[in-house]
C-alpha positions as CSV (number, residue, x, y, z in Angstrom):
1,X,216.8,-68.0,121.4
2,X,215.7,-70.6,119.5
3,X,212.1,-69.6,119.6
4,X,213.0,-66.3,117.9
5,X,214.8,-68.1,115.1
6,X,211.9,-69.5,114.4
7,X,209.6,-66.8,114.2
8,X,212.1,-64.8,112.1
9,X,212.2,-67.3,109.5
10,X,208.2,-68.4,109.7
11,X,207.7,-64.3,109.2
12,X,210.7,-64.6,106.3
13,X,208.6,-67.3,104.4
14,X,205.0,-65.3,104.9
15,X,206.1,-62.0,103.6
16,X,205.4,-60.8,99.9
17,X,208.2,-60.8,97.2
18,X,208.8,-57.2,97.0
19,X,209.4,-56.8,100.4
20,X,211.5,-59.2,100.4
21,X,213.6,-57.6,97.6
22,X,213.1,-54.4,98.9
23,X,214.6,-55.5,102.3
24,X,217.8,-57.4,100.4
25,X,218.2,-54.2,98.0
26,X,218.2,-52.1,101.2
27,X,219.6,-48.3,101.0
28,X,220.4,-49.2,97.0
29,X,216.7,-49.2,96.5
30,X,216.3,-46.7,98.3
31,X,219.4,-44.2,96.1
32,X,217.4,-45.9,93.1
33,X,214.5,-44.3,93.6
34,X,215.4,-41.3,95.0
35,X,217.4,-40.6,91.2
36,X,220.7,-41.1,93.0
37,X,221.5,-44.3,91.4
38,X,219.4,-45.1,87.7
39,X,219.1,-48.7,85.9
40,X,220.0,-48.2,82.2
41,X,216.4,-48.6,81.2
42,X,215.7,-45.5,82.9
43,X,218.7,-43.7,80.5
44,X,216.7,-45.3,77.5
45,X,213.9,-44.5,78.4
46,X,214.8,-40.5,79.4
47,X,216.4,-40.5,76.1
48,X,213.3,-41.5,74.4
49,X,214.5,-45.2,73.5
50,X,211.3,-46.9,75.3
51,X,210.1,-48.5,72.4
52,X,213.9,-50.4,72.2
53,X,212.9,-54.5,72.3
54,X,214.0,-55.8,75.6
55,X,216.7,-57.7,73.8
56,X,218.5,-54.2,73.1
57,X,217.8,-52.8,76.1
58,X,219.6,-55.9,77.6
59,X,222.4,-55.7,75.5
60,X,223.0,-52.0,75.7
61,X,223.2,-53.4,79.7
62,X,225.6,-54.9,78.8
63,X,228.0,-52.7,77.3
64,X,227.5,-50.5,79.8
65,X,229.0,-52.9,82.4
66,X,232.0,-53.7,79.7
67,X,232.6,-49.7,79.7
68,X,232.2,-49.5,83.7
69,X,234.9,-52.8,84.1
70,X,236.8,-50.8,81.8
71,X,237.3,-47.4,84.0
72,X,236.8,-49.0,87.3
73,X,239.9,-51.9,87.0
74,X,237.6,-54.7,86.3
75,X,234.9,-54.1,89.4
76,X,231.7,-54.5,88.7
77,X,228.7,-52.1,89.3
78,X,226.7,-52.1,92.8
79,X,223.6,-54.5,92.1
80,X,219.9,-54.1,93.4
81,X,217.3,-56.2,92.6
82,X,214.3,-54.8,90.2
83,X,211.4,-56.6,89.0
84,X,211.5,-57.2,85.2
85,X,209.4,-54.6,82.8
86,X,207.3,-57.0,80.6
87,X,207.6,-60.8,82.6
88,X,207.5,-58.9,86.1
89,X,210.2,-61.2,87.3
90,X,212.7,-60.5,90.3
91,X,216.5,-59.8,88.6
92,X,219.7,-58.9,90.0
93,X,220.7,-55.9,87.7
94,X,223.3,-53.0,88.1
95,X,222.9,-49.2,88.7
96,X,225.2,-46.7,87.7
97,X,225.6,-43.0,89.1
98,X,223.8,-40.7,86.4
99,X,226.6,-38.9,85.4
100,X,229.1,-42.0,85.1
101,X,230.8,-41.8,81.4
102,X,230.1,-45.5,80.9
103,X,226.5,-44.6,80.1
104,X,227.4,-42.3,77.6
105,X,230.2,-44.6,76.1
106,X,227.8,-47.8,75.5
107,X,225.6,-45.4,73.8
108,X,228.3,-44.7,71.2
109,X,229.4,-48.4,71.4
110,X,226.3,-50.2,71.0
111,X,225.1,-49.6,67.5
112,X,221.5,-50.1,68.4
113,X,221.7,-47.0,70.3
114,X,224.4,-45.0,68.3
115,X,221.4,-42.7,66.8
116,X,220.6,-41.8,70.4
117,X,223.6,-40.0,71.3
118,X,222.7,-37.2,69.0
119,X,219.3,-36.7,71.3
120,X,222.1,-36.4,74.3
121,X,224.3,-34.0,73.0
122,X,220.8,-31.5,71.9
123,X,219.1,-31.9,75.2
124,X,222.9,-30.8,76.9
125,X,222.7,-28.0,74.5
């Protein structure tokens, strides 16, 4: 017993960081990148917002998970872990069903973004 303890940990230590974010994240990776679950950077960047400093994108995040507390009776949003766009860091950030109204109500909320909300309502058209 103890010997496997031991090698489960000594292979824990050796293995690379994104598997070992991968293997925390689990089936939430997984529903990330299969589009059933999206990070609100991909909504910016679908809407065309990519160019957005990652101060805005952050704080749109954030209003987001305000609006989601909101409608869900203060839970927050399943996490996954991602690595970071620009500094390629490992962060624990949220994900959000694709059709969830929170995504469309930060948009309105967050005056960086307010302009983008025209670009939703044309591409539903």
């Amino acid at each position: 017993m103890k010997v496997t303890i031991r090698r489960t940990i000594t292979a824990a230590r050796t293995t690379t960081k994104p598997l070992a974010y991968r293997t925390l994240s689990g089936q939430i990776a997984h529903l990330v990148d299969t589009g059933h679950l999206v990070r609100t950077g991909d909504i910016l960047d679908r809407l065309g917002a990519d160019n957005l400093p990652d101060g805005q994108r952050s704080w749109y995040g954030r209003h987001v998970a305000k609006a989601y507390r909101a409608t869900h009776l203060g839970a927050d949003a399943i996490k996954v872990w991602a690595q970071h766009r620009t500094t390629g860091k490992w962060i624990h950030i949220h994900v959000y069903a694709p059709t969830d109204p929170a995504l469309c109500t930060a948009l309105q909320t967050y005056k960086a973004t307010r302009h983008l909300t025209q670009a939703l309502f044309t591409e539903a058209a």
